[in-house]
PyMOL CGO cylinders between C-alpha atoms (Angstrom):
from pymol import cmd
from pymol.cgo import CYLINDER

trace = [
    CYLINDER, -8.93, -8.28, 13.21, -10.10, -4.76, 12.88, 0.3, 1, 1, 1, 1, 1, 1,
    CYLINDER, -10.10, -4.76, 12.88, -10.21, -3.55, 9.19, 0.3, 1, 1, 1, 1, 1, 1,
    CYLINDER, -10.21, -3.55, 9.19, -11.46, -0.47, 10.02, 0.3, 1, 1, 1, 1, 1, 1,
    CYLINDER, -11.46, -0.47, 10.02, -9.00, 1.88, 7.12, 0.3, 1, 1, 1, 1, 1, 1,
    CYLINDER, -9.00, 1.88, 7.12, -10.75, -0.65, 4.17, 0.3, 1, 1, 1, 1, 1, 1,
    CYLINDER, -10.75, -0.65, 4.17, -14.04, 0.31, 4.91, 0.3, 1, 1, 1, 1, 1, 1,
    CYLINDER, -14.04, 0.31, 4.91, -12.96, 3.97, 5.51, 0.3, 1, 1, 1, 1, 1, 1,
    CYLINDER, -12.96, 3.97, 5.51, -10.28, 4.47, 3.07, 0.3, 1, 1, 1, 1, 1, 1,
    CYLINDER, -10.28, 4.47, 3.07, -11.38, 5.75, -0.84, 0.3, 1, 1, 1, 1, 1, 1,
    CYLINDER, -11.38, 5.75, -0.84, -9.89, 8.62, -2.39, 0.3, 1, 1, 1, 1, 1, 1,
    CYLINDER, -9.89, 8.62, -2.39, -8.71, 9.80, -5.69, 0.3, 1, 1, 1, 1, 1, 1,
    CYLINDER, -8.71, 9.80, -5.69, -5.82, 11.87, -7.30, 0.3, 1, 1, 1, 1, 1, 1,
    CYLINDER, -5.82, 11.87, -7.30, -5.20, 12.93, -10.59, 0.3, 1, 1, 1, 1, 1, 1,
    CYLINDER, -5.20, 12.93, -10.59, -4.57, 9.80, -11.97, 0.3, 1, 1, 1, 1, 1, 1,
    CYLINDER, -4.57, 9.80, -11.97, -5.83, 6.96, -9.55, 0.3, 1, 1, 1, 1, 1, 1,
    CYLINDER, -5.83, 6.96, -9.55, -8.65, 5.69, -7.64, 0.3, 1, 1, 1, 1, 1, 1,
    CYLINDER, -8.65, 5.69, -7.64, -7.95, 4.39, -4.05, 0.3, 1, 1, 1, 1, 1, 1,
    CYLINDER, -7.95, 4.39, -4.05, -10.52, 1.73, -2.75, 0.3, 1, 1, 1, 1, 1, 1,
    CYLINDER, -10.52, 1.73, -2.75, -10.48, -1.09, -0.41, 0.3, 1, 1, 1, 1, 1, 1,
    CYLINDER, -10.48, -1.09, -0.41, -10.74, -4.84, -1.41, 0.3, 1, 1, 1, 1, 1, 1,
    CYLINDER, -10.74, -4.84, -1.41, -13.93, -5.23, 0.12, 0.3, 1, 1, 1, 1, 1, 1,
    CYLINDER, -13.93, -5.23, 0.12, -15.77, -2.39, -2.18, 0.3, 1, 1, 1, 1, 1, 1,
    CYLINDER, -15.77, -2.39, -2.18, -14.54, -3.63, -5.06, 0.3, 1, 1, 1, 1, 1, 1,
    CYLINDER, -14.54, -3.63, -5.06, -17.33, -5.65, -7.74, 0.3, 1, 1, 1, 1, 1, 1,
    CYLINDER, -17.33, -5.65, -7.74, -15.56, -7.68, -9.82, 0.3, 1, 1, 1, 1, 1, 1,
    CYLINDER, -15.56, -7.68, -9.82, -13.39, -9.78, -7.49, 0.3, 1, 1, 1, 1, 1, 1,
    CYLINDER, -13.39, -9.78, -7.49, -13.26, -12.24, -10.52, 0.3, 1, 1, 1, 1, 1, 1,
    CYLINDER, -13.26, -12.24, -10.52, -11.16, -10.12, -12.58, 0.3, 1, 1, 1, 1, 1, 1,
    CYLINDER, -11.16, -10.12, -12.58, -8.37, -9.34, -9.55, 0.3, 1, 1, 1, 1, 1, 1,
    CYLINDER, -8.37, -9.34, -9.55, -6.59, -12.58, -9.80, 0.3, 1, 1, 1, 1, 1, 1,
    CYLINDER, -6.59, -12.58, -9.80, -5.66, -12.15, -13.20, 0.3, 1, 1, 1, 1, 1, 1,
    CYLINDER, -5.66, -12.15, -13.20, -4.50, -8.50, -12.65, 0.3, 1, 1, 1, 1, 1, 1,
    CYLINDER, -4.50, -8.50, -12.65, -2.34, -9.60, -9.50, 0.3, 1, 1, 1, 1, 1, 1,
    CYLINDER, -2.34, -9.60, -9.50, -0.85, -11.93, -11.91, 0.3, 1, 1, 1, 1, 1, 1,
    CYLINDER, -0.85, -11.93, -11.91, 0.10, -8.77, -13.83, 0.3, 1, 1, 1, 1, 1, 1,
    CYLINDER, 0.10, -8.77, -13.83, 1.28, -7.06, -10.85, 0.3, 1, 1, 1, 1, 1, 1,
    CYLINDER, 1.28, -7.06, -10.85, 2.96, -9.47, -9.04, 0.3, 1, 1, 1, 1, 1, 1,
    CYLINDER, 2.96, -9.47, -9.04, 6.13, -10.00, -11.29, 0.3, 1, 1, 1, 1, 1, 1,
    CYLINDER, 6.13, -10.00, -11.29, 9.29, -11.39, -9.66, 0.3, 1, 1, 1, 1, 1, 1,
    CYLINDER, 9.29, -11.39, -9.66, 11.07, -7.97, -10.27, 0.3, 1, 1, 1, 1, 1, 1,
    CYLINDER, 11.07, -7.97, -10.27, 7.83, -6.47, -7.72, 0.3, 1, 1, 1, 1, 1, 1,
    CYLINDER, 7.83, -6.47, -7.72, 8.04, -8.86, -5.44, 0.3, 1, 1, 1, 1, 1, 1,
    CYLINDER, 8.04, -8.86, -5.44, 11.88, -9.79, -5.16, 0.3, 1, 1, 1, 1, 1, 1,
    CYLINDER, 11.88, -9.79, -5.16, 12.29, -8.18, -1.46, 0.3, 1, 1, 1, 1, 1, 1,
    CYLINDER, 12.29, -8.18, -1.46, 8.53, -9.09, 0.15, 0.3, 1, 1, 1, 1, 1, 1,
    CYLINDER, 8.53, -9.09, 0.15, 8.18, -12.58, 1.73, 0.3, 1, 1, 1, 1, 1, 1,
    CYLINDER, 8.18, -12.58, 1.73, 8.60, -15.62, 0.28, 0.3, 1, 1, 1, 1, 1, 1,
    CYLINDER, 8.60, -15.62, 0.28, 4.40, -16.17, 0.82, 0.3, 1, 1, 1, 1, 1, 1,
    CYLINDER, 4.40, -16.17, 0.82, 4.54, -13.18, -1.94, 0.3, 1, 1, 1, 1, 1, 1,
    CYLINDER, 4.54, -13.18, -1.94, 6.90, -14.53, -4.32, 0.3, 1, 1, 1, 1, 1, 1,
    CYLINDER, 6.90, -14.53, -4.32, 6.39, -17.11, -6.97, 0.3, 1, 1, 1, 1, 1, 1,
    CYLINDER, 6.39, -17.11, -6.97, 2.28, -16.23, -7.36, 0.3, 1, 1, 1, 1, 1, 1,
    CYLINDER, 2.28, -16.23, -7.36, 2.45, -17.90, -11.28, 0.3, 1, 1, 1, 1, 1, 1,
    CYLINDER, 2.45, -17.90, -11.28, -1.39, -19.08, -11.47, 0.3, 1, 1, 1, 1, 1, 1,
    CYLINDER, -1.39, -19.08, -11.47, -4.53, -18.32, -10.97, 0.3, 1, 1, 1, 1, 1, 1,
    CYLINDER, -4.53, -18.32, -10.97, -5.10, -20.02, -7.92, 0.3, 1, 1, 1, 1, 1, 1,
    CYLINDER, -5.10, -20.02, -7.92, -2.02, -18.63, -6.55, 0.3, 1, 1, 1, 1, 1, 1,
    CYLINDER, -2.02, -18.63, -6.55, -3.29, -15.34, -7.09, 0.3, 1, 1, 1, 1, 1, 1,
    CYLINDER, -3.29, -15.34, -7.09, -6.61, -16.08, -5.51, 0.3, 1, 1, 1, 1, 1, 1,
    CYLINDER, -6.61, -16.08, -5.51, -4.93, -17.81, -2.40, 0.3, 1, 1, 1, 1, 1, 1,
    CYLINDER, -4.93, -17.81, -2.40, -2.41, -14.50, -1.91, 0.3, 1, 1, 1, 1, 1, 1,
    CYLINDER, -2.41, -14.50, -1.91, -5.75, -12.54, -2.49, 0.3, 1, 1, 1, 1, 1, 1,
    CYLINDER, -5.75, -12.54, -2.49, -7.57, -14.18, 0.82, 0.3, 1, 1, 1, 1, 1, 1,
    CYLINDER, -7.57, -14.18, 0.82, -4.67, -14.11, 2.44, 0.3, 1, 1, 1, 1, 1, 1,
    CYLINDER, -4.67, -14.11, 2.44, -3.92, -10.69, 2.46, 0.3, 1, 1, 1, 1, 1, 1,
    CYLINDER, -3.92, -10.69, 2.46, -7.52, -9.65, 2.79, 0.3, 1, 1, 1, 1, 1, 1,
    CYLINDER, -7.52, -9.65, 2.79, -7.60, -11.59, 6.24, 0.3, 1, 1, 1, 1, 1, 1,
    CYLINDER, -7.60, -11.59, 6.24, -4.27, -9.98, 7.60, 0.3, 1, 1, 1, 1, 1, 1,
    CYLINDER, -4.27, -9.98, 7.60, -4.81, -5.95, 6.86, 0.3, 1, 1, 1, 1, 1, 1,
    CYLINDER, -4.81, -5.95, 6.86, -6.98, -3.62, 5.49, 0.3, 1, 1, 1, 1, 1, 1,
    CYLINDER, -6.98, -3.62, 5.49, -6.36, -4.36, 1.83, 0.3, 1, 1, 1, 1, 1, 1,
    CYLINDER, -6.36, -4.36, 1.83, -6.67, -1.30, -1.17, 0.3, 1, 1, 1, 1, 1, 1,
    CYLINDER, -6.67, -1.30, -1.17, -6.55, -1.39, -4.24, 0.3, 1, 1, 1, 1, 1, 1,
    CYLINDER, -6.55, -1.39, -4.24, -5.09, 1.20, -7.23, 0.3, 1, 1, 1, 1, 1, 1,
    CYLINDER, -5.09, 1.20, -7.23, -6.80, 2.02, -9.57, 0.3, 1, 1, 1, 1, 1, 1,
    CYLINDER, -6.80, 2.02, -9.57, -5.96, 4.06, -13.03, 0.3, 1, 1, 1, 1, 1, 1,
    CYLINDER, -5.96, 4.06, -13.03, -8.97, 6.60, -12.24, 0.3, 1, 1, 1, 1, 1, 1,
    CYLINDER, -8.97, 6.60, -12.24, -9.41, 6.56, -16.78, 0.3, 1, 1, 1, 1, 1, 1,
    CYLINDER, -9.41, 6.56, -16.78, -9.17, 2.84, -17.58, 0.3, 1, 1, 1, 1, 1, 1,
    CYLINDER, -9.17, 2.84, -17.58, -10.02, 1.16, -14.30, 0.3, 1, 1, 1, 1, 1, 1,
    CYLINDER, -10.02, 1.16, -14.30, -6.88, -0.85, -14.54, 0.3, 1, 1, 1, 1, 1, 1,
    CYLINDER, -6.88, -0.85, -14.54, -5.33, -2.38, -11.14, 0.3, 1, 1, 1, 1, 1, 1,
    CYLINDER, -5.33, -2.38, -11.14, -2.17, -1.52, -11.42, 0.3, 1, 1, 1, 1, 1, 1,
    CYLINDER, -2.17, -1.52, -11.42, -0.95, -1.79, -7.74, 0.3, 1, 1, 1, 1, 1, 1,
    CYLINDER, -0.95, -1.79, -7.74, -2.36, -2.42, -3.84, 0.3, 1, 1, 1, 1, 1, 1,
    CYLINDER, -2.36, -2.42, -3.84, -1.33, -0.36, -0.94, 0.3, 1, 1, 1, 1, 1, 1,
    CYLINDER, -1.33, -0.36, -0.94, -1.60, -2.60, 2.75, 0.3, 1, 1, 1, 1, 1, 1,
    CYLINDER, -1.60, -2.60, 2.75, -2.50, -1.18, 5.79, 0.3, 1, 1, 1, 1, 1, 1,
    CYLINDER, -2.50, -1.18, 5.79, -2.11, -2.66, 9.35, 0.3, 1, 1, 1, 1, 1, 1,
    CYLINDER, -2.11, -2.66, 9.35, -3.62, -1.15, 12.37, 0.3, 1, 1, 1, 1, 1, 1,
    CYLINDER, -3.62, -1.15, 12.37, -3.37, -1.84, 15.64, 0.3, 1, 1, 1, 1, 1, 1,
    CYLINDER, -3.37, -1.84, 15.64, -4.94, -4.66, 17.40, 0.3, 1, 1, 1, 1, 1, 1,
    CYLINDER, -4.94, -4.66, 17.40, -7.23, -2.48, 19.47, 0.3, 1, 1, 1, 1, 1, 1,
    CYLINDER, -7.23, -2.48, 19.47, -8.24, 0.98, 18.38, 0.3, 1, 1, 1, 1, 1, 1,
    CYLINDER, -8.24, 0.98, 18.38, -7.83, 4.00, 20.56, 0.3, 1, 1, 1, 1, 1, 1,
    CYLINDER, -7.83, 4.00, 20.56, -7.50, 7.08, 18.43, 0.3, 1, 1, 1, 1, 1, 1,
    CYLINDER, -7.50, 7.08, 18.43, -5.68, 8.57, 16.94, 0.3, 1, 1, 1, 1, 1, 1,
    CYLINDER, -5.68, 8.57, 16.94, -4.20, 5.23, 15.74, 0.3, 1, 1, 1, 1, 1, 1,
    CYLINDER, -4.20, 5.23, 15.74, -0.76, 4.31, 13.97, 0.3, 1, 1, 1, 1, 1, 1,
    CYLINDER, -0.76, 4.31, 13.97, -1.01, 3.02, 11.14, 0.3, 1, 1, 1, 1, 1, 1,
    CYLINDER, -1.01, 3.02, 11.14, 1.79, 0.42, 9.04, 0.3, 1, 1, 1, 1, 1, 1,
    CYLINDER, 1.79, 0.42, 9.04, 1.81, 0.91, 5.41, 0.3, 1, 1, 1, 1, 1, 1,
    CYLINDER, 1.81, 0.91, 5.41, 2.99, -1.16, 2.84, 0.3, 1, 1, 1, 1, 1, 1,
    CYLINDER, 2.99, -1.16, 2.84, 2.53, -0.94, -1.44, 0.3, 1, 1, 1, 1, 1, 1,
    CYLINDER, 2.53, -0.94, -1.44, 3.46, -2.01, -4.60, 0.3, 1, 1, 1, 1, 1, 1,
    CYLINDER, 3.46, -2.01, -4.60, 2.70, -1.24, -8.08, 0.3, 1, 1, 1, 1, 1, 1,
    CYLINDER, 2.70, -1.24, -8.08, 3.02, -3.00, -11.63, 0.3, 1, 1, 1, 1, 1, 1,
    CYLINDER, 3.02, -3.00, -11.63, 6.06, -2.01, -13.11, 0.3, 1, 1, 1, 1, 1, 1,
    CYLINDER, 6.06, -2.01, -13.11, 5.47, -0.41, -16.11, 0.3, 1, 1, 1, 1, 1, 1,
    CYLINDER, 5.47, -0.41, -16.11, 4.29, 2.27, -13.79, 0.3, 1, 1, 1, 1, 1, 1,
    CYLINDER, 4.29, 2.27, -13.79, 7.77, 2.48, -12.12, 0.3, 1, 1, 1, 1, 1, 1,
    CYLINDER, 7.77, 2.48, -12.12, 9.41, 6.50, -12.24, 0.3, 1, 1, 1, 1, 1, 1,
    CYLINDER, 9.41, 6.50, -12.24, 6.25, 7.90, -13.63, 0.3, 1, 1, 1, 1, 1, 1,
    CYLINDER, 6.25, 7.90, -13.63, 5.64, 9.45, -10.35, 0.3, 1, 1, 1, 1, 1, 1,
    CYLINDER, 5.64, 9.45, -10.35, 2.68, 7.57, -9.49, 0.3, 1, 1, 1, 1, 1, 1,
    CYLINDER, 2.68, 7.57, -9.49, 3.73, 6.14, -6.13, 0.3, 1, 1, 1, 1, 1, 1,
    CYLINDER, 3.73, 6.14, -6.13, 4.51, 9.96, -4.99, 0.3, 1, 1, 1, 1, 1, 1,
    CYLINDER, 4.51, 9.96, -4.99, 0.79, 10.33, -6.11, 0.3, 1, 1, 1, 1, 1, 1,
    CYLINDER, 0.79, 10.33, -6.11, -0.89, 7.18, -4.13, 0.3, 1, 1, 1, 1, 1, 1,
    CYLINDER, -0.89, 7.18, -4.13, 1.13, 8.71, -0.66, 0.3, 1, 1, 1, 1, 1, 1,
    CYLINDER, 1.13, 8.71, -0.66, 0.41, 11.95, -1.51, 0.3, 1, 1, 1, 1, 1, 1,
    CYLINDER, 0.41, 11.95, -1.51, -3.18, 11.15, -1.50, 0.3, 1, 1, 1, 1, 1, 1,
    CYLINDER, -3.18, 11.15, -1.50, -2.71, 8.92, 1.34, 0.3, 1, 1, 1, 1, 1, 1,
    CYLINDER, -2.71, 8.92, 1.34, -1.94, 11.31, 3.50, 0.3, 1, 1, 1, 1, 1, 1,
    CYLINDER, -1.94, 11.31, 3.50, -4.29, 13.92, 2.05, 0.3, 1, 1, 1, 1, 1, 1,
    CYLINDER, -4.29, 13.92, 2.05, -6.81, 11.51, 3.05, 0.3, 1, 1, 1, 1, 1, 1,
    CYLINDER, -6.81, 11.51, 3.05, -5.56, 10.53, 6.32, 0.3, 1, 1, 1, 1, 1, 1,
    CYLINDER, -5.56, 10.53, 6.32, -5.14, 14.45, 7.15, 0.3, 1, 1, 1, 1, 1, 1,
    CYLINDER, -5.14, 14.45, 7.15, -8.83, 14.73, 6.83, 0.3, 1, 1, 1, 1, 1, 1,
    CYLINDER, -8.83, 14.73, 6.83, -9.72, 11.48, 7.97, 0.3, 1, 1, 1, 1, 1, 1,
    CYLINDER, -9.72, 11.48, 7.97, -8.21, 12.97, 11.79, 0.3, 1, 1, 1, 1, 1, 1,
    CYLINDER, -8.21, 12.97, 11.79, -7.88, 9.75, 13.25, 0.3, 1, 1, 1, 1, 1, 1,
    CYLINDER, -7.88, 9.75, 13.25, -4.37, 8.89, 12.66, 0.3, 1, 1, 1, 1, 1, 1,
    CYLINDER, -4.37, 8.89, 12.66, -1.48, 9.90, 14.62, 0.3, 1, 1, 1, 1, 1, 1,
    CYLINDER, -1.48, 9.90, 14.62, 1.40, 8.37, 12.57, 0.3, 1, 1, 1, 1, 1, 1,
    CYLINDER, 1.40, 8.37, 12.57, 2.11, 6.27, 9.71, 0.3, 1, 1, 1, 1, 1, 1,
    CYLINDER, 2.11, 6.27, 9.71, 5.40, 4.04, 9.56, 0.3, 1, 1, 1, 1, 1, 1,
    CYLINDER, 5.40, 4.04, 9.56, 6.98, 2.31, 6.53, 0.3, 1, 1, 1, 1, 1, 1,
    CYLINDER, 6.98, 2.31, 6.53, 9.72, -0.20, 5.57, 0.3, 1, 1, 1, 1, 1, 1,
    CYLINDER, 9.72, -0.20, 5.57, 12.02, 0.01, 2.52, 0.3, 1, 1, 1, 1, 1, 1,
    CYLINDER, 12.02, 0.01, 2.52, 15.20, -2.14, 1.55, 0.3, 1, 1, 1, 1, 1, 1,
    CYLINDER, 15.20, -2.14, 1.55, 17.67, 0.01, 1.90, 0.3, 1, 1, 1, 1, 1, 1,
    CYLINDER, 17.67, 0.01, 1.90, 18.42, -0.10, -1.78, 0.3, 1, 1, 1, 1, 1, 1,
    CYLINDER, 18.42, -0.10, -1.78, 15.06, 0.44, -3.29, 0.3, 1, 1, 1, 1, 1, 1,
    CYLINDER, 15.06, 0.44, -3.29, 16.23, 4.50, -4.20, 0.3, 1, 1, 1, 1, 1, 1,
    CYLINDER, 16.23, 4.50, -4.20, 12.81, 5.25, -5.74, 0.3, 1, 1, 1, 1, 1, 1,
    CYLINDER, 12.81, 5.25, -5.74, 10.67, 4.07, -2.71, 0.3, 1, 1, 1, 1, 1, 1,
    CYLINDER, 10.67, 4.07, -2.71, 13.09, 6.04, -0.46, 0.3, 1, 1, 1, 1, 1, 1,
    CYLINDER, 13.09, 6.04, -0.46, 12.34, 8.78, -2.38, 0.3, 1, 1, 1, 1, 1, 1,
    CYLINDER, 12.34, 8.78, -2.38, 8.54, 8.73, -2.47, 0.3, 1, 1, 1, 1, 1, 1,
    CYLINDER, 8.54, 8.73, -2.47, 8.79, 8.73, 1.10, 0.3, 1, 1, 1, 1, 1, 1,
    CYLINDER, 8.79, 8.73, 1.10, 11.08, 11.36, 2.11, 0.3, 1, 1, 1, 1, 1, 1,
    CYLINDER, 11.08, 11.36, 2.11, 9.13, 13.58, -0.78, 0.3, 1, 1, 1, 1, 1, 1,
    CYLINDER, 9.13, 13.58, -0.78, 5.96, 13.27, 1.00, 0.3, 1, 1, 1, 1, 1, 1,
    CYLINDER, 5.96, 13.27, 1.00, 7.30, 14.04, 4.69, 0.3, 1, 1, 1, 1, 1, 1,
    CYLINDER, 7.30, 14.04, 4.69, 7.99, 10.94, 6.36, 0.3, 1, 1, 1, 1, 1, 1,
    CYLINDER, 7.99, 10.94, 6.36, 11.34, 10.76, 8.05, 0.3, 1, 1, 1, 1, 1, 1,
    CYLINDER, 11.34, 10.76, 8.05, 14.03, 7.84, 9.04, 0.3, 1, 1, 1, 1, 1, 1,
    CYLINDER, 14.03, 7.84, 9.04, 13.73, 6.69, 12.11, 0.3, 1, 1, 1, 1, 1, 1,
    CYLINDER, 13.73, 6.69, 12.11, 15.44, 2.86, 12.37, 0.3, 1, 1, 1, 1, 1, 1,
    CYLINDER, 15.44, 2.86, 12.37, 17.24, 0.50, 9.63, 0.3, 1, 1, 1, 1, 1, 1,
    CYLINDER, 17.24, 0.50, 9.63, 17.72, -3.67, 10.71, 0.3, 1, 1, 1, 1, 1, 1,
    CYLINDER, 17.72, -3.67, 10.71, 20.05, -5.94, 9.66, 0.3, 1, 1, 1, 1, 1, 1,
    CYLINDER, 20.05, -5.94, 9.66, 18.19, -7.61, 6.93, 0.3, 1, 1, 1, 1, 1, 1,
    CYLINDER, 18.19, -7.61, 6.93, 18.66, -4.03, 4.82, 0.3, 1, 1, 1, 1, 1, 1,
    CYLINDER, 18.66, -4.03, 4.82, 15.41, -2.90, 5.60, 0.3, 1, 1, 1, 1, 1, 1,
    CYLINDER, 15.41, -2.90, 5.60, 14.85, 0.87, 6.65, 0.3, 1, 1, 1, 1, 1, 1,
    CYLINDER, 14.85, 0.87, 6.65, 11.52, 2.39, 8.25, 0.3, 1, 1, 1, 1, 1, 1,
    CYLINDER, 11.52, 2.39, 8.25, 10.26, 5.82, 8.04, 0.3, 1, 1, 1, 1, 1, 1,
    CYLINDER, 10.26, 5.82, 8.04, 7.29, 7.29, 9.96, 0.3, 1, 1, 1, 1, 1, 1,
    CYLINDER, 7.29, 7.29, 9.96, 4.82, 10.26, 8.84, 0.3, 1, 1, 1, 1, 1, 1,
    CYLINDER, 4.82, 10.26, 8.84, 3.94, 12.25, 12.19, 0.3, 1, 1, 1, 1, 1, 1,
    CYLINDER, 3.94, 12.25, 12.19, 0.54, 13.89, 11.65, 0.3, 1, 1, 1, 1, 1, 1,
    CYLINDER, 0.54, 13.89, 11.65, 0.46, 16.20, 14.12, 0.3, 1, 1, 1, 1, 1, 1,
    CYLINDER, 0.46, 16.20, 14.12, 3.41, 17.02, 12.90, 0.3, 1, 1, 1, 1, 1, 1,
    CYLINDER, 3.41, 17.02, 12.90, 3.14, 17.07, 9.36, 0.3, 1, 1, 1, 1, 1, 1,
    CYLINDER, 3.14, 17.07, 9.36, 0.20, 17.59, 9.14, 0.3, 1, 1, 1, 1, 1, 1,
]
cmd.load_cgo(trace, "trace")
């Protein structure tokens, strides 16, 4: 699998510190902090392989498991270093640019309606504006989850479908948003 957005992908906003998985040093330290992360009120709509992570080895497992199946980032609080959330990206099987791009994140929850999820899209797409190789960039939602909905329709992207398991997607046109 092509994982060419973690190698690309670093930025930085006010307050965080995009980087991908791979750049990251001390690997030891994430399982703890996706312990932190990973609570069952975070994780209550993702799939059942991301619920119930309660040790260390857990952790560790979801870690490699998620590093093989996208391009894998990590957030950062740019003044303490603190991981407080991962954003997901999946690209296509075989790249011809521009590409589109599914993206997927979560954050601790003690960072919920501070305005730091507007923040990591916002600089998403700052950095996929300059980055020039992406055409569009689609996202799911429950249909409940108000303050996701929110963070995306603030930063441009637009309905376009809903399913019947609740779930809603939005896409980010960069050539037209951009």
């Amino acid at each position: 699998m092509l994982k060419l957005l973690e190698d690309e992908c670093s930025y930085q906003t006010q307050r965080l510190t995009v980087l991908g998985y791979a750049k990251y040093m001390n690997k030891a330290d994430l399982p703890g902090q996706v312990l932190n992360i990973m609570t069952p009120r975070v994780t209550q709509a993702l799939p059942s392989g991301w619920q119930d992570i309660n040790t260390t080895s857990d952790a560790d497992n979801w870690l490699k498991s998620v590093d093989e199946e996208c391009s894998f980032l990590l957030v950062q609080l740019s003044d303490t270093q603190e991981i407080i959330g991962f954003v997901f990206l999946y690209e296509p099987s075989s790249i011809v640019f521009p590409i589109d791009v599914r993206i997927g994140y979560l954050l601790n929850e003690r960072y919920w309606g501070a305005g730091i999820a507007s923040e990591l899209i916002k600089g998403f797409l700052t950095w996929c504006n300059s980055y020039g190789a992406i055409k569009s960039i689609t996202g799911g939602v429950e249909a409940d989850n108000i303050g996701s909905i929110k963070v995306l329709e603030k930063n441009g992207f637009v309905q376009i479908e809903s399913n019947e398991e609740g779930a809603v997607f939005y896409v980010y046109n960069s050539e037209r948003n951009g």
